[in-house]
Biotite code that builds the C-alpha atoms (Angstrom):
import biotite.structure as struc

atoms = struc.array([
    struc.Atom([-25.615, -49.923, -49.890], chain_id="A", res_id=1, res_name="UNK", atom_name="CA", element="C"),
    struc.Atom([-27.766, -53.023, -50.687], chain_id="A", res_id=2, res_name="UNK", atom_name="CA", element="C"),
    struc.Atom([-24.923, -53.682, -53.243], chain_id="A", res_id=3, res_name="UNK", atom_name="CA", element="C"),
    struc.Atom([-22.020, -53.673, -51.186], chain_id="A", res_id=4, res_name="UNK", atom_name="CA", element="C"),
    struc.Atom([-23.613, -56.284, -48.708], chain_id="A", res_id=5, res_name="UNK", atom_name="CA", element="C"),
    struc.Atom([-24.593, -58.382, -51.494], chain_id="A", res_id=6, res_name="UNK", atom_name="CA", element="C"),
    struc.Atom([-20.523, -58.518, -52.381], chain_id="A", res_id=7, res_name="UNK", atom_name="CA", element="C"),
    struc.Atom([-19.914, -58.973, -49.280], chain_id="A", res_id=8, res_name="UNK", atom_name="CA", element="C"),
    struc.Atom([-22.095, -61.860, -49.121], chain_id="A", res_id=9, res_name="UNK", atom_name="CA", element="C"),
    struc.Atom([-20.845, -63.358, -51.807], chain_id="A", res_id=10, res_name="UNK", atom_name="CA", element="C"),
    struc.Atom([-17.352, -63.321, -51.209], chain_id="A", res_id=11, res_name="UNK", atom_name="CA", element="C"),
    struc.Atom([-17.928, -64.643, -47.577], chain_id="A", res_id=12, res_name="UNK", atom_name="CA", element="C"),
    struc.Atom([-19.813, -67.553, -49.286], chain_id="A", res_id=13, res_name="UNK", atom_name="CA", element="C"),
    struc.Atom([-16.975, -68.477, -51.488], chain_id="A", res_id=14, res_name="UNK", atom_name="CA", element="C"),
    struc.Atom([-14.461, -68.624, -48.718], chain_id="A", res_id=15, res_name="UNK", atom_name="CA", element="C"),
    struc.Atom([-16.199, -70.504, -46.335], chain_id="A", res_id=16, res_name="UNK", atom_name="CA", element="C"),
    struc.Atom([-15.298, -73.448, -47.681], chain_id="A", res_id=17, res_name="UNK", atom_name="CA", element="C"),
    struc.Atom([-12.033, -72.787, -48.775], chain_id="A", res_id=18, res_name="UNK", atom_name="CA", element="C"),
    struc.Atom([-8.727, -73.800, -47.359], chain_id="A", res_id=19, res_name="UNK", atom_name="CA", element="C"),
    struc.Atom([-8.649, -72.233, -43.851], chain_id="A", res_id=20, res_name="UNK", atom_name="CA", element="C"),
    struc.Atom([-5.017, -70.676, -44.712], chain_id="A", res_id=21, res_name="UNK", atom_name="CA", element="C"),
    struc.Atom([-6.387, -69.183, -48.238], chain_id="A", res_id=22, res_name="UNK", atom_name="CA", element="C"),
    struc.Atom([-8.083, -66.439, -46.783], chain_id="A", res_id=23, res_name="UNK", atom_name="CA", element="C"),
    struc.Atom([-9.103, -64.903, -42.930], chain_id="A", res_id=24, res_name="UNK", atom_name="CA", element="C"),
    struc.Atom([-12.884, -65.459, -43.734], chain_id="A", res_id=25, res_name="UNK", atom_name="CA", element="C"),
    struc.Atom([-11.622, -69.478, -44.727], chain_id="A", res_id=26, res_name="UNK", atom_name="CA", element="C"),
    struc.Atom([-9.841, -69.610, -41.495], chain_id="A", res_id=27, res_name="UNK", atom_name="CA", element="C"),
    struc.Atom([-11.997, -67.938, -39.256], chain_id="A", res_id=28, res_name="UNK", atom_name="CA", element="C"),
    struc.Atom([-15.323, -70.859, -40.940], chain_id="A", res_id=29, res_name="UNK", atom_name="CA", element="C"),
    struc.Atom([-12.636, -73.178, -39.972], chain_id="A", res_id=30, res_name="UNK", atom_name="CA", element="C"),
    struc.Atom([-12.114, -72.457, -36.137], chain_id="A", res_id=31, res_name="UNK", atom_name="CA", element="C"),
    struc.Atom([-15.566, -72.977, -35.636], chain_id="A", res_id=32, res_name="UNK", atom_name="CA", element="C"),
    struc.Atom([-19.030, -70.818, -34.565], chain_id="A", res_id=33, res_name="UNK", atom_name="CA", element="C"),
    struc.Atom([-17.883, -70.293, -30.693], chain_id="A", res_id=34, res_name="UNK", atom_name="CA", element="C"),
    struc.Atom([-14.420, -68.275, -32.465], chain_id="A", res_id=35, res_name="UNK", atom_name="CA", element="C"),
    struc.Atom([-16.576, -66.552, -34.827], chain_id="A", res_id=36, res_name="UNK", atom_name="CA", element="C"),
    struc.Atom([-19.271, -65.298, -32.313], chain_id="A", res_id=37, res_name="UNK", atom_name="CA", element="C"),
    struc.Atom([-16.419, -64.568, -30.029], chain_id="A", res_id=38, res_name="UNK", atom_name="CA", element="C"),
    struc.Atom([-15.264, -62.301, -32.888], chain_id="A", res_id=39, res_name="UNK", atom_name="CA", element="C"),
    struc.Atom([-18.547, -60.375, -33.211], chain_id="A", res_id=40, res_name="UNK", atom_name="CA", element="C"),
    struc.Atom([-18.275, -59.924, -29.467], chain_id="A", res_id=41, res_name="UNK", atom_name="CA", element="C"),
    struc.Atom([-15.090, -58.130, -29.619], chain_id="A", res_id=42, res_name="UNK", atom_name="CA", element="C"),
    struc.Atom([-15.655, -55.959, -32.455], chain_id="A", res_id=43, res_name="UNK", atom_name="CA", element="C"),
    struc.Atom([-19.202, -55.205, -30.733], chain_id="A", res_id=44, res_name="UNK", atom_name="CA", element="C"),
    struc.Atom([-16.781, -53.776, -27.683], chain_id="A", res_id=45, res_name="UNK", atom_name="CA", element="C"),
    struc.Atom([-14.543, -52.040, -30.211], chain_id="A", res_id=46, res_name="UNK", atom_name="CA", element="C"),
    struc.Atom([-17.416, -50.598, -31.239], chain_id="A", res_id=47, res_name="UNK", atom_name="CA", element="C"),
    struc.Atom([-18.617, -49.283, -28.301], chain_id="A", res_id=48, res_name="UNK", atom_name="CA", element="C"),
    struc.Atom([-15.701, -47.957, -26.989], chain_id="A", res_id=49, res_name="UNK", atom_name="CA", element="C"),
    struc.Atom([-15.061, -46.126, -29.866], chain_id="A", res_id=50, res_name="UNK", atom_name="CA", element="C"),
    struc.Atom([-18.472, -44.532, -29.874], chain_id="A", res_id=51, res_name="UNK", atom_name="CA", element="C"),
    struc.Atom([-17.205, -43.066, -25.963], chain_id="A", res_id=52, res_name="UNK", atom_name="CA", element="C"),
    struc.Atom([-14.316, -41.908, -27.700], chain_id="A", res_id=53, res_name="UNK", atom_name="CA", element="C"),
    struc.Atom([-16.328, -39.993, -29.873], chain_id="A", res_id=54, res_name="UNK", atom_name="CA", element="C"),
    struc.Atom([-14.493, -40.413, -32.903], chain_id="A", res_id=55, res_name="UNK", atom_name="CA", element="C"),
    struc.Atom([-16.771, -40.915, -35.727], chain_id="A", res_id=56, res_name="UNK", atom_name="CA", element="C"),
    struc.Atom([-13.980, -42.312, -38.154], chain_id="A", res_id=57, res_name="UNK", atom_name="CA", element="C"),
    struc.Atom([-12.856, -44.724, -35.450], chain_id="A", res_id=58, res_name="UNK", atom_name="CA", element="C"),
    struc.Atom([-16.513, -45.557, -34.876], chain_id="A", res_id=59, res_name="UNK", atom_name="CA", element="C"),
    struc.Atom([-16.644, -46.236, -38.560], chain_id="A", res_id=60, res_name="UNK", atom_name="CA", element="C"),
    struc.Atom([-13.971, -48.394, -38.800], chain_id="A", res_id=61, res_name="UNK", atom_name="CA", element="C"),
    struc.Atom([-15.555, -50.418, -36.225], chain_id="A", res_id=62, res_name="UNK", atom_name="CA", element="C"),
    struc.Atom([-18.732, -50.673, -36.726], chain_id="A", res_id=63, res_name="UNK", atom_name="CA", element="C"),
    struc.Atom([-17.086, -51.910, -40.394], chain_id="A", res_id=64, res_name="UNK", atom_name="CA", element="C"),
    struc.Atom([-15.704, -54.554, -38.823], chain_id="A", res_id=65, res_name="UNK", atom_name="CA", element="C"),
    struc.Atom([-18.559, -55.651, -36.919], chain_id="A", res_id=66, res_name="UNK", atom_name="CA", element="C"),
    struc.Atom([-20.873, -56.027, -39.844], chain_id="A", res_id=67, res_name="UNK", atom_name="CA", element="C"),
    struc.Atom([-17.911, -57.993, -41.353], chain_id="A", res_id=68, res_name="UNK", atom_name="CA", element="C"),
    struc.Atom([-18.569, -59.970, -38.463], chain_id="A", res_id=69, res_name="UNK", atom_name="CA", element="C"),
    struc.Atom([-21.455, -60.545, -38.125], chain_id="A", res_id=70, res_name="UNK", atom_name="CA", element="C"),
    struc.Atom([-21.899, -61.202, -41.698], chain_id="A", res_id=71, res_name="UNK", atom_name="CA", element="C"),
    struc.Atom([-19.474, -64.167, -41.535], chain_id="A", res_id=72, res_name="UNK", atom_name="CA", element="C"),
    struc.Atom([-22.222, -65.442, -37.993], chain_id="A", res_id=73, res_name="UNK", atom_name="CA", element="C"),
    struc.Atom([-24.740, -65.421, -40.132], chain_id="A", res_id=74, res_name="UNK", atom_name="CA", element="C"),
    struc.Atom([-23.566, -67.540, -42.889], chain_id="A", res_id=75, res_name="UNK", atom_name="CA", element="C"),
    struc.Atom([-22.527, -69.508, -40.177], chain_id="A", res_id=76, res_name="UNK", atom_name="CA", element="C"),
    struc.Atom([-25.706, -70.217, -39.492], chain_id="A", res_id=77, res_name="UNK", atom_name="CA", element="C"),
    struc.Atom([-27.362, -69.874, -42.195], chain_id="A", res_id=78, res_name="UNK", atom_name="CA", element="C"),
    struc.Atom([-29.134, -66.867, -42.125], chain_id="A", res_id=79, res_name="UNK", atom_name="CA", element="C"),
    struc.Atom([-28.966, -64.073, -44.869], chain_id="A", res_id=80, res_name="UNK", atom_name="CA", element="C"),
    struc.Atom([-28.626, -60.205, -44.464], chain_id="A", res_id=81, res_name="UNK", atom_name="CA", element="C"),
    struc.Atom([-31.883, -60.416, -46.543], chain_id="A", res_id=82, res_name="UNK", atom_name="CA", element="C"),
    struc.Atom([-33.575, -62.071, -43.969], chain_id="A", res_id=83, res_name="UNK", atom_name="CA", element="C"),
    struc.Atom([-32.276, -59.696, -41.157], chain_id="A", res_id=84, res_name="UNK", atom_name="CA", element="C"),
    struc.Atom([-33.468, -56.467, -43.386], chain_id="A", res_id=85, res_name="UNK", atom_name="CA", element="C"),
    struc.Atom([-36.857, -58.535, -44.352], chain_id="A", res_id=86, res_name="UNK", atom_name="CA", element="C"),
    struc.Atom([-37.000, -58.730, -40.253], chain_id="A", res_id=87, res_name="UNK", atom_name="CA", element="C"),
    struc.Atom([-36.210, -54.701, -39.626], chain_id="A", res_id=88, res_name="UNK", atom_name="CA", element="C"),
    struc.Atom([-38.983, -54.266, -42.322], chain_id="A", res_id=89, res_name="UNK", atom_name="CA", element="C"),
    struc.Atom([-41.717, -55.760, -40.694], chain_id="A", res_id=90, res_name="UNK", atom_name="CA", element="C"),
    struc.Atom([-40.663, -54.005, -37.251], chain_id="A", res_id=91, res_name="UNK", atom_name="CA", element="C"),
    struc.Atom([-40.994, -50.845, -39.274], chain_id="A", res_id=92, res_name="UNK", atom_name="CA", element="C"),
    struc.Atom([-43.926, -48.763, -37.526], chain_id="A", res_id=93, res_name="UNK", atom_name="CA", element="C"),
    struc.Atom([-44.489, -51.003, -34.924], chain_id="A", res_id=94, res_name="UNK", atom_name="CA", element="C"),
    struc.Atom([-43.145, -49.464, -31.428], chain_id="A", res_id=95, res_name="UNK", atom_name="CA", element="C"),
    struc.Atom([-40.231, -51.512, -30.205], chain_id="A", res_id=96, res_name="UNK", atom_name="CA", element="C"),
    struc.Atom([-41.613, -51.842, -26.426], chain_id="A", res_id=97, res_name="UNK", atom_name="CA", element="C"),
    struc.Atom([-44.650, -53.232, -28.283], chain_id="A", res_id=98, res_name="UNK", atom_name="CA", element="C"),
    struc.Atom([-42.627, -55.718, -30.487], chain_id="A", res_id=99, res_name="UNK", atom_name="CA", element="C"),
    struc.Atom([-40.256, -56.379, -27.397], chain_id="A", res_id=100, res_name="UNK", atom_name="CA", element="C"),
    struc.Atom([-42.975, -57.643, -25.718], chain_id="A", res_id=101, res_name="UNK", atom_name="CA", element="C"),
    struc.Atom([-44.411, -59.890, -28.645], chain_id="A", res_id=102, res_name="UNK", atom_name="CA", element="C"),
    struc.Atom([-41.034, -61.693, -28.614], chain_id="A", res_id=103, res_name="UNK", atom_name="CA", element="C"),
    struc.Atom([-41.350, -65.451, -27.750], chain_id="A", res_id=104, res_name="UNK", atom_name="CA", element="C"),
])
């Protein structure tokens, strides 16, 4: 799994700065951080409203496309999908009403 998000990672990092008609990652770096989150919004819905449906392959698909998403956020911002896994590591064990509350 860790494997496929590395890819992943990697090929979002070599399109963002590419020529925004080259590829959808390109174009989507090149419309800016309010049309990207705006993006991980929508899928997030898609999501959602596939998980009603309850249709696990459309679920899939979406949920796909929101770690796609989300993936292309984070570089936005600089943030890795190491440093969101390092991050669900050290919640591991810890209650999350406890770490909800230790939240600045």
């Amino acid at each position: 799994m860790r494997d496929t998000l590395t890819r992943l990672e990697q090929t979002i990092a070599q399109r963002q700065g590419a020529v925004p008609d080259s590829s959808y990652v390109a174009s989507l770096f090149a419309k800016g951080r309010g049309k990207i989150a705006q993006k991980v919004g929508e899928e997030a819905t898609e999501t959602i409203i596939a998980a009603l449906s309850g249709d696990g392959q459309h679920v899939t698909a979406e949920a796909a496309d929101l770690v796609f998403h989300l993936m292309i956020l984070l570089r936005d911002v600089g943030v890795s999908f190491d440093d969101v896994l390092t991050e669900l590591d050290r919640r591991e064990g810890v209650s999350g009403l406890v770490e909800k509350a230790t939240r600045k």
